[in-house]
C-alpha positions as CSV (number, residue, x, y, z in Angstrom):
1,X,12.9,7.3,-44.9
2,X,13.2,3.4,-43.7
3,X,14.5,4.7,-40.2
4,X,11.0,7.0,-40.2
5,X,8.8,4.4,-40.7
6,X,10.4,2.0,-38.6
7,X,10.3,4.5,-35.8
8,X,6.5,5.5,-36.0
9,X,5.4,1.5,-37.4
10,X,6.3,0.5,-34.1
11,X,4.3,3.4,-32.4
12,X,1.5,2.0,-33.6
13,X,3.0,-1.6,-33.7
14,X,2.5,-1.9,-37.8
15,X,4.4,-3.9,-40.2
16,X,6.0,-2.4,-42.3
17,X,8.5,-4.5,-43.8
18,X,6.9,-4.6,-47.1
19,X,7.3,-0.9,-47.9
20,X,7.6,-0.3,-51.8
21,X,9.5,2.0,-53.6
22,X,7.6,5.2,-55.0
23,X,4.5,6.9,-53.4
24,X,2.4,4.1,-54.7
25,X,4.2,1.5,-53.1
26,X,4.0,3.6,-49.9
27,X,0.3,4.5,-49.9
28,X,-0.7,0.7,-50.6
29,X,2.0,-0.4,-47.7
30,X,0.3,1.8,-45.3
31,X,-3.1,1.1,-46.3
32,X,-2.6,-3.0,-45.9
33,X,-0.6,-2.2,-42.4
34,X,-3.7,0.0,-40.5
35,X,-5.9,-2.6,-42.3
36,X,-4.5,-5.4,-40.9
37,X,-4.1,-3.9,-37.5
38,X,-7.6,-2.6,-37.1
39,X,-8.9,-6.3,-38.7
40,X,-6.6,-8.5,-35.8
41,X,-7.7,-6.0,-33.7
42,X,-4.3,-4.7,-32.6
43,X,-5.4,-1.3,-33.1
44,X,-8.6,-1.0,-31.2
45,X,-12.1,0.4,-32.2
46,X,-11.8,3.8,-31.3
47,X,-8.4,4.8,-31.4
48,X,-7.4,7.9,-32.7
49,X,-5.2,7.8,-35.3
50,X,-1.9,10.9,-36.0
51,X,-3.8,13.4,-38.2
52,X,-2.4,13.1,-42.1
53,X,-0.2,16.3,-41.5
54,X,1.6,14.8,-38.3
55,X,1.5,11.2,-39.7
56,X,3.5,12.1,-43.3
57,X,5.4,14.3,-41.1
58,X,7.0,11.7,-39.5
59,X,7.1,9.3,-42.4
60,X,9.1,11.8,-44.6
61,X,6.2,11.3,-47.4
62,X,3.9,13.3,-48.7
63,X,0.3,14.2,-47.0
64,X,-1.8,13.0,-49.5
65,X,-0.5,9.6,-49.6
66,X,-1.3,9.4,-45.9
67,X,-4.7,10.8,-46.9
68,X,-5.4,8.9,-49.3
69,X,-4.5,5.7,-47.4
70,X,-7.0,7.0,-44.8
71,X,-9.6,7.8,-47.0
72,X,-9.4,3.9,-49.2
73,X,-9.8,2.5,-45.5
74,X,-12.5,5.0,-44.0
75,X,-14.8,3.9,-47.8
76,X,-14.2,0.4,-46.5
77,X,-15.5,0.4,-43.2
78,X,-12.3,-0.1,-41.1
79,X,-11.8,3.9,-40.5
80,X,-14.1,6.5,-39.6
81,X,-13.6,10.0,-40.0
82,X,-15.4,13.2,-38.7
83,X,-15.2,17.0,-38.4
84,X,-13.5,17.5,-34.7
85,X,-12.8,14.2,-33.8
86,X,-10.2,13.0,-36.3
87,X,-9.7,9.6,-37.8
88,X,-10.5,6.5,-35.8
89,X,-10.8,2.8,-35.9
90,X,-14.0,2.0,-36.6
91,X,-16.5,0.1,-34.1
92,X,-17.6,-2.9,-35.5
93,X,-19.8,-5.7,-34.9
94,X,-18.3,-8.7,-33.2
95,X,-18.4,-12.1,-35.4
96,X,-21.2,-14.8,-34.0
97,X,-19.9,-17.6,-32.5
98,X,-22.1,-21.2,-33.3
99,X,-23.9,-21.7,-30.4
100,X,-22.1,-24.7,-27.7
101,X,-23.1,-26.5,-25.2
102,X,-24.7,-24.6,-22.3
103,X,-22.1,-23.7,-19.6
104,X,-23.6,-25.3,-16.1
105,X,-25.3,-22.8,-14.3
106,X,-23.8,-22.1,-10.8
107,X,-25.1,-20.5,-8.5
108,X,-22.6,-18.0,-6.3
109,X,-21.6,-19.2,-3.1
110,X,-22.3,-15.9,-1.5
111,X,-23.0,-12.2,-2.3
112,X,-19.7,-9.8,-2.7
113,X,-19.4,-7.6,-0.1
114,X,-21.2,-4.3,-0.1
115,X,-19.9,-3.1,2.6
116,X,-16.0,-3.0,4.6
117,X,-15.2,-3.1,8.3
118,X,-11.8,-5.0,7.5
119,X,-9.0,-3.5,9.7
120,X,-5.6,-2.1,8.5
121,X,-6.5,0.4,5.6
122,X,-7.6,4.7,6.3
123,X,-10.4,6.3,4.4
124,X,-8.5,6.7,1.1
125,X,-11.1,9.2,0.5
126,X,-10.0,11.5,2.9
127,X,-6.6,12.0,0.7
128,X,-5.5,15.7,0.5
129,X,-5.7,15.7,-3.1
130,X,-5.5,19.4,-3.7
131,X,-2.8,20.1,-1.0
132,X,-0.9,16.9,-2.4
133,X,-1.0,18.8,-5.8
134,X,-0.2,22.1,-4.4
135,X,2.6,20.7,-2.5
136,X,4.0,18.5,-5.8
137,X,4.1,21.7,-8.2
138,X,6.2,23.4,-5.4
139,X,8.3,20.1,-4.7
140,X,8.9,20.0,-8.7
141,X,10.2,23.6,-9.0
142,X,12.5,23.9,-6.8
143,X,13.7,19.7,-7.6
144,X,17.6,20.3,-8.6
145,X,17.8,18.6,-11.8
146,X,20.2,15.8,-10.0
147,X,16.3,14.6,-8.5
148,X,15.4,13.4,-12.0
149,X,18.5,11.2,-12.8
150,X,19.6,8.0,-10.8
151,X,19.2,7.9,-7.0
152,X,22.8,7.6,-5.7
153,X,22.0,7.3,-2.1
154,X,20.0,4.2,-1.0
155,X,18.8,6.1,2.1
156,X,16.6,8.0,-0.2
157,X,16.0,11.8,-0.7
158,X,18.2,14.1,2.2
159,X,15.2,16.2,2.1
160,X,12.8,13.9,3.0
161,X,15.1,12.4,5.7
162,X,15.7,15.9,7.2
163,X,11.8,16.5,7.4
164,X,11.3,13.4,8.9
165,X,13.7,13.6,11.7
166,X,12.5,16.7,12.8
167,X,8.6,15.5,12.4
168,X,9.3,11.9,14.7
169,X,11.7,13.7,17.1
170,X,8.7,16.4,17.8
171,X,5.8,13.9,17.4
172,X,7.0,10.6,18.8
173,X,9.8,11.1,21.0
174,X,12.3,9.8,17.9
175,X,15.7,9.8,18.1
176,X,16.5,10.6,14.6
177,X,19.4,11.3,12.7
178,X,18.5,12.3,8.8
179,X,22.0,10.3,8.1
180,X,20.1,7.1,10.0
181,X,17.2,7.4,8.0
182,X,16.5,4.7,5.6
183,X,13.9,4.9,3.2
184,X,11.7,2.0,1.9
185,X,9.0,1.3,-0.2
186,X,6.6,0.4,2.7
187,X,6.6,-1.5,5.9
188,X,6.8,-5.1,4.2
189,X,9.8,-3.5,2.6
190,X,11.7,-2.7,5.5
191,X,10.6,-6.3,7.2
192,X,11.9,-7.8,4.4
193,X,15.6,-5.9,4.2
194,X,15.6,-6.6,8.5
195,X,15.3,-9.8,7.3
196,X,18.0,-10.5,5.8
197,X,20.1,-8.3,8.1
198,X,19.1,-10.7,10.8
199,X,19.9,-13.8,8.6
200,X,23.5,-12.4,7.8
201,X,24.2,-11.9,11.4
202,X,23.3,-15.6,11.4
203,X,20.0,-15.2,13.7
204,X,17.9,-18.5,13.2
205,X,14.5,-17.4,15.6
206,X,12.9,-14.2,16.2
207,X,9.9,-13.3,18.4
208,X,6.2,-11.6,17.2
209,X,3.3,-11.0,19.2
210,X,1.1,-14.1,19.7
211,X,-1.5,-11.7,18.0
212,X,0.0,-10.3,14.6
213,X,-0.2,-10.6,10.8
214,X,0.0,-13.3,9.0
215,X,1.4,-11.3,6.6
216,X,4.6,-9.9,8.6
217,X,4.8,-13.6,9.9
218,X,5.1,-14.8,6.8
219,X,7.6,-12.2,5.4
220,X,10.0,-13.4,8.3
221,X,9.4,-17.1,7.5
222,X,10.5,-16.3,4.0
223,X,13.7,-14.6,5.4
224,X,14.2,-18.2,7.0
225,X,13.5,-17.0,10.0
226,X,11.6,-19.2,12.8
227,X,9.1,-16.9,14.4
228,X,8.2,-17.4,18.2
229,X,4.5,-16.2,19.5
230,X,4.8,-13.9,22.6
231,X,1.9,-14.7,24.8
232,X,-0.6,-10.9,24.7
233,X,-3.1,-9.4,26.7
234,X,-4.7,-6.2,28.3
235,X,-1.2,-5.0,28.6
236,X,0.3,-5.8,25.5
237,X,2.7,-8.3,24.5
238,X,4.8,-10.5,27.5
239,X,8.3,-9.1,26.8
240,X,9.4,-10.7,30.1
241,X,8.8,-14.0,28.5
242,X,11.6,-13.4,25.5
243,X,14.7,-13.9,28.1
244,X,12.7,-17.8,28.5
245,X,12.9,-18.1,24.5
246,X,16.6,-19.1,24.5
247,X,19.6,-17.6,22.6
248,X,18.3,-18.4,19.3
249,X,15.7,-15.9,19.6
250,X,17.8,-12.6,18.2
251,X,14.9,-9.8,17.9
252,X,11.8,-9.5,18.5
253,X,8.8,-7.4,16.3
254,X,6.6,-5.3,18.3
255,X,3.6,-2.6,18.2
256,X,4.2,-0.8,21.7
257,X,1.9,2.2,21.0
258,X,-1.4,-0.2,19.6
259,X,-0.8,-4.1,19.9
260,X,-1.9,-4.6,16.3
261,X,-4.8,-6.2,16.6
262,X,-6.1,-6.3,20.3
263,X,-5.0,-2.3,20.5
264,X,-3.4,-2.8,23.9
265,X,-0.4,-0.4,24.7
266,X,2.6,-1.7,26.1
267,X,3.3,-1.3,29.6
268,X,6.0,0.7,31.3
269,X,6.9,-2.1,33.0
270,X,6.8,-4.5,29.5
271,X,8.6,-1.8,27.5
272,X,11.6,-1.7,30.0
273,X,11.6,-5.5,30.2
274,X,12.2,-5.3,26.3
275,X,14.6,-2.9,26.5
276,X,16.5,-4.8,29.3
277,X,16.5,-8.2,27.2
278,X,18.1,-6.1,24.3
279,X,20.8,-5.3,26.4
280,X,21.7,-8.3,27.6
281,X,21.6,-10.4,24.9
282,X,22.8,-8.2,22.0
283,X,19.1,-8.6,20.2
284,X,16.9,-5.8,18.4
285,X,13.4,-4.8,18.7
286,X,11.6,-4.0,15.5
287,X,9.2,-1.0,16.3
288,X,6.2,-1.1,14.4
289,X,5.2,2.1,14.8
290,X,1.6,2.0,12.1
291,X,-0.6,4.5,13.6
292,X,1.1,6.5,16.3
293,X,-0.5,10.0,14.8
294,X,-4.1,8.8,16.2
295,X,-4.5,8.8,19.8
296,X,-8.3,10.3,20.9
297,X,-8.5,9.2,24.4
298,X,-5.0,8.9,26.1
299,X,-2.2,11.0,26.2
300,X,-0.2,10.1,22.5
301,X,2.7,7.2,23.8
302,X,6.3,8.1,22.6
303,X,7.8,5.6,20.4
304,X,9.8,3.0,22.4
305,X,13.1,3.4,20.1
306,X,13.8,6.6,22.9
307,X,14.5,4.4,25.1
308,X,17.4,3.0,23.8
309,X,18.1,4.2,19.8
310,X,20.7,2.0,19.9
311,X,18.8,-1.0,20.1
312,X,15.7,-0.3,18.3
313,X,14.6,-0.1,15.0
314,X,12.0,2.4,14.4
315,X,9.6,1.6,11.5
316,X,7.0,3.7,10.1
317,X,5.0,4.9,6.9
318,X,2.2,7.3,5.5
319,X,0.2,4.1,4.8
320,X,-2.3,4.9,7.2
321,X,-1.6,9.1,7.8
322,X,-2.3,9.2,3.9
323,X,-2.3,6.8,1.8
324,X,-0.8,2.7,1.2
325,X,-0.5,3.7,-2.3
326,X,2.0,5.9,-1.7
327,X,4.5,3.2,-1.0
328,X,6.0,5.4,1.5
329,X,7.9,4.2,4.7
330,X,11.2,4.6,6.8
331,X,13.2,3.1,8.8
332,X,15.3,4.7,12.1
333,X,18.9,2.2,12.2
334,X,21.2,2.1,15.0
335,X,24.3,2.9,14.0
336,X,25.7,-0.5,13.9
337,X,22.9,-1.8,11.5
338,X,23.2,1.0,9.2
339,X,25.7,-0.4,6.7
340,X,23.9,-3.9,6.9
341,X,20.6,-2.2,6.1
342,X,22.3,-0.2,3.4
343,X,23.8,-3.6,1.8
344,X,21.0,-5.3,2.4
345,X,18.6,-2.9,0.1
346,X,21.3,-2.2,-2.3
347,X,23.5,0.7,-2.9
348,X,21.0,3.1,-5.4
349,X,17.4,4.1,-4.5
350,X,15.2,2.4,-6.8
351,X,12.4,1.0,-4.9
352,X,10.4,4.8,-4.1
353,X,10.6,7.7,-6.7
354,X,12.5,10.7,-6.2
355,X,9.3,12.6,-7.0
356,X,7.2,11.3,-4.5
357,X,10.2,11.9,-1.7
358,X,10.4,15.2,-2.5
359,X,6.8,16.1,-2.5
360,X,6.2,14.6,1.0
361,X,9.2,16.7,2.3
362,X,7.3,19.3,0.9
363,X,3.9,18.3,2.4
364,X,5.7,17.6,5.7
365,X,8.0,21.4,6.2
366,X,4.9,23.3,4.9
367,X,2.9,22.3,8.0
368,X,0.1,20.6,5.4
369,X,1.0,16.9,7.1
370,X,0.2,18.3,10.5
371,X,-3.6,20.1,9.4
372,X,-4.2,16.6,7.6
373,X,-3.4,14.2,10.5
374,X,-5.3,16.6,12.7
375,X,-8.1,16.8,10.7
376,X,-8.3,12.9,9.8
377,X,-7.6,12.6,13.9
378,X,-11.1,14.8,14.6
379,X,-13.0,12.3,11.6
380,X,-11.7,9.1,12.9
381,X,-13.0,10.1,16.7
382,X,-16.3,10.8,15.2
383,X,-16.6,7.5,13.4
384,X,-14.9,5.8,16.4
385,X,-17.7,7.2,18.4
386,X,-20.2,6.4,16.4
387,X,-19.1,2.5,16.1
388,X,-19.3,2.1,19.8
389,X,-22.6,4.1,20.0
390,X,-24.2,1.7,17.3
391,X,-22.7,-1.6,19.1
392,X,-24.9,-0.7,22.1
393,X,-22.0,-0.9,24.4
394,X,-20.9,-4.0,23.9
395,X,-17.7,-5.3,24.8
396,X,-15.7,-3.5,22.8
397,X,-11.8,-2.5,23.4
398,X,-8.3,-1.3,22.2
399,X,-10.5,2.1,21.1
400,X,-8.5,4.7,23.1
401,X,-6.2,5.5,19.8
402,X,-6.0,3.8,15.4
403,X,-8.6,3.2,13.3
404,X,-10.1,-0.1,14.2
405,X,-12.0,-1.8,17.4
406,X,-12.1,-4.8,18.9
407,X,-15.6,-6.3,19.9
408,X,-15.4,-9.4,21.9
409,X,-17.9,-12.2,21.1
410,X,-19.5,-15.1,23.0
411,X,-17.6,-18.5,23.1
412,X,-18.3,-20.0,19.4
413,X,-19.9,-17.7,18.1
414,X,-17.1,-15.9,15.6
415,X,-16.9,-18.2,13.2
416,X,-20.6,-18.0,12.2
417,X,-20.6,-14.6,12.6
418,X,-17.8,-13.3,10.0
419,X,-19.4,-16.3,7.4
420,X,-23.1,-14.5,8.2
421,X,-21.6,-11.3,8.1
422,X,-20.6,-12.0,4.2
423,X,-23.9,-13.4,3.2
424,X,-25.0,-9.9,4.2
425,X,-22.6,-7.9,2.1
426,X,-20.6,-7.1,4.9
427,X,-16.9,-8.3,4.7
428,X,-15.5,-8.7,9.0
429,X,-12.4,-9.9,10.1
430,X,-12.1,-12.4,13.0
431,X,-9.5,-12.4,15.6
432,X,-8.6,-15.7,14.9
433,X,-7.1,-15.1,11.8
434,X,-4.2,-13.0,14.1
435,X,-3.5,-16.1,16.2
436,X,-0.2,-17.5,15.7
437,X,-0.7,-21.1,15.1
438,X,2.0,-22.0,17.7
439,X,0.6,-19.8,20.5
440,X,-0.3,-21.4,23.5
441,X,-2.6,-18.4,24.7
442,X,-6.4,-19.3,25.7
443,X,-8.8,-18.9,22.7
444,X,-10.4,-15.3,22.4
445,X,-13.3,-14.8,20.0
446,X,-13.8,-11.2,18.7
447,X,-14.0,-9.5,15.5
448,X,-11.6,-7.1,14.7
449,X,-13.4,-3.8,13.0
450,X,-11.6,-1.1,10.8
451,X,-13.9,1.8,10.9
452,X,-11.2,3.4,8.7
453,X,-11.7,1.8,5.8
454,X,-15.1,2.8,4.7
455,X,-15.6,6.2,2.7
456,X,-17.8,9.0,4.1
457,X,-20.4,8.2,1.4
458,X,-20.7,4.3,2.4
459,X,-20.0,4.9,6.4
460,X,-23.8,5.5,7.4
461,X,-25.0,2.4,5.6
462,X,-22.0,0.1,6.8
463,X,-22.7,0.8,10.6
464,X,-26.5,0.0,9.6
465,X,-25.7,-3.3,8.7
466,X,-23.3,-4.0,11.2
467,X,-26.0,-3.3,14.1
468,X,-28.0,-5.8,11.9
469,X,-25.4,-8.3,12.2
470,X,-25.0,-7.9,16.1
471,X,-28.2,-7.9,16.7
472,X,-28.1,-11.9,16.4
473,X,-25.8,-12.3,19.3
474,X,-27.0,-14.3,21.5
């Protein structure tokens, strides 16, 4: 009887210690527990309590010393009890406090934002809920029963791998082995294991795009490694600049398709120059690869990892096809790096679930990844559209494929625009806030707009406040 009430006393995190002998001593135990709890309020107004059959079920002791322990506390106020709702803690009044001195009134600084037009996130509304769902059951019943132990393989599901390498082989020009697949729990993830790969082959400096984000730089930085701006512009990032970085400088992290943020694409010409640098020096290129599905204008750009597999590191995730909160990304490895990779995550999967690789191998082999991206491709046009229609055609670039625009803004004027923007409720990203602080490129001033990020139902009204907000440009 003990081991019973210990096991269901800290269900319902009771104490229990003073349990009596005999029914009486039992009843009066239980009764001064749930009293307690509800009083301290450890068990909260409202919660449902185990009915008196279930409760003395589990206690070994007889129902109506469970029911009369209910009843004592529901004639005191601390339980309730009615017809098809069961027994409950009790709401209650909460004790007056004497009155204190008055707390300063402050007034806020600045409205929260209504409205989003901040870069790097899709319309999470535009999830595939049902298919997801449909796609799960099916992902769950046919699941081997090994999928719902310990992951053995730090790669990560085989089926996911396989679905993978066909979809980026098909899609963006991938050269992808399922058995150099690596699975992560996002892009920051995968930065972070590269990392330390790059450490423990005792690289010291690595080169980003003089335009990136903070957050990626920072990731690197707290790998120890020193990271060295690449000048950008209408053609992407100055890859003929790395062989002038010196021989410190062991890779280099780029977004080929869509220069995150200015959404140039890399040149021929640049790409080759990157590839060429690889070679020579022994270095990597880390291919950040974020939102190859959506091109609307241009012919889709193959990933730049088929140029040379061997010296590329292919990155990418459903953040932005689906969902961040997925947690989903992957990594391509050359062969040489895979054991590094492999060490440097550890040898077990633990960072993604099982469940979740299996039911985007699911989603992916069905052909319901494809209708989504599509569909999502046809919605983002229209919004893209729609942005530029509103700005009036201003200056506004890197549209041709993602989910955000870049509208270039008179000399000084940025700063005052993105603080004016959020006294309006409407929360804008500046291009300064890509600019690596060591760059010497010439100062741009733009704001950087996600027309992802909004939902359908909040779309309309954010491009009516953003016209508002340009329509004070000088």
């Amino acid at each position: 009887m003990t081991e019973s009430w210990a096991t269901y006393g800290a269900d319902l995190h009771l104490d229990l210690s003073a349990v009596a002998a005999g029914e009486r001593g039992l009843r009066a135990a239980l009764t001064e527990s749930l009293r307690e709890a509800a009083r301290s309020g450890r068990l909260a107004p409202g919660t449902r309590l185990p009915s008196s059959r279930a409760f003395a079920a589990d206690l070994g002791i007889a129902r109506n010393t469970v029911a009369e322990a209910y009843a004592e506390l529901v004639a005191e106020g601390w339980l309730t009890a009615r017809q098809g709702s069961g027994t409950r803690v009790a709401e209650r009044a909460r004790p007056r406090r004497a009155p204190g001195p008055a707390a300063p009134v402050r007034r806020p600084a600045r409205r929260s934002p209504a409205y989003s037009l901040v870069p790097g996130s899709p319309d999470v509304g535009g999830f595939p809920r049902t298919a997801w769902l449909a796609a799960a059951r099916r992902a769950l019943t046919d699941a081997p029963n090994e999928a719902f132990g310990y992951a053995a393989d730090a790669r990560g599901r085989t089926e996911l791998r396989e679905a993978l390498a066909g979809y980026l082989a098909r899609a963006r020009g991938v050269y992808a082995d399922p058995d150099r697949i690596v699975l992560c729990a996002g892009f920051a993830h995968a930065l972070q294991l590269l990392g330390r790969v790059l450490r423990g082959r005792r690289v010291r400096e690595m080169a980003v795009e003089g335009y990136s984000l903070d957050l990626h730089r920072d990731l690197l930085t707290g790998a120890g490694l020193r990271t060295r701006p690449l000048w950008v512009d209408g053609a992407g990032a100055r890859t003929a600049d790395l062989a002038g970085l010196g021989p410190r400088v062991g890779a280099v992290l780029l977004t080929p398709a869509h220069q995150y943020p200015t959404g140039a694409a890399l040149t021929p010409e640049r790409r080759a120059a990157a590839v060429d640098w690889a070679r020579t020096t022994g270095g990597l290129i880390l291919e950040d690869d974020y939102d190859g599905e959506f091109r609307y204008d241009r012919q889709p750009v193959g990933a730049l990892q088929g140029l040379d597999p061997d010296r590329v590191v292919y990155l990418g995730t459903a953040s932005k096809s689906l969902a961040p909160a997925l947690r989903m990304g992957w990594m391509v490895v050359p062969p040489d790096l895979l054991e590094e990779v492999l060490d440097a995550k550890g040898r077990a999967e633990w960072m993604s679930s099982a469940l979740e690789q299996l039911t985007l191998a699911e989603f992916m082999t069905s052909g319901a990844y494809d209708r989504h991206v599509r569909a999502m491709r046809l919605r983002y046009r229209r919004r893209r559209d729609e942005l530029v229609a509103a700005l009036g055609g201003g200056p506004v670039s890197g549209i041709a494929a993602g989910l955000h625009a870049v509208l270039d803004l008179p000399v000084g004027t940025e700063r005052s625009l993105v603080q004016a923007a959020a006294w309006q409720g409407l929360e804008v990203e500046g291009l300064a806030r890509y600019r690596h602080p060591e760059t010497e490129m010439p100062e741009r001033e733009a704001l950087v707009l996600g027309y992802g990020t909004p939902t359908d139902s909040a779309w309309s009204p954010t491009l009516t406040a953003l016209t508002a907000l340009t329509a004070t440009l000088p």
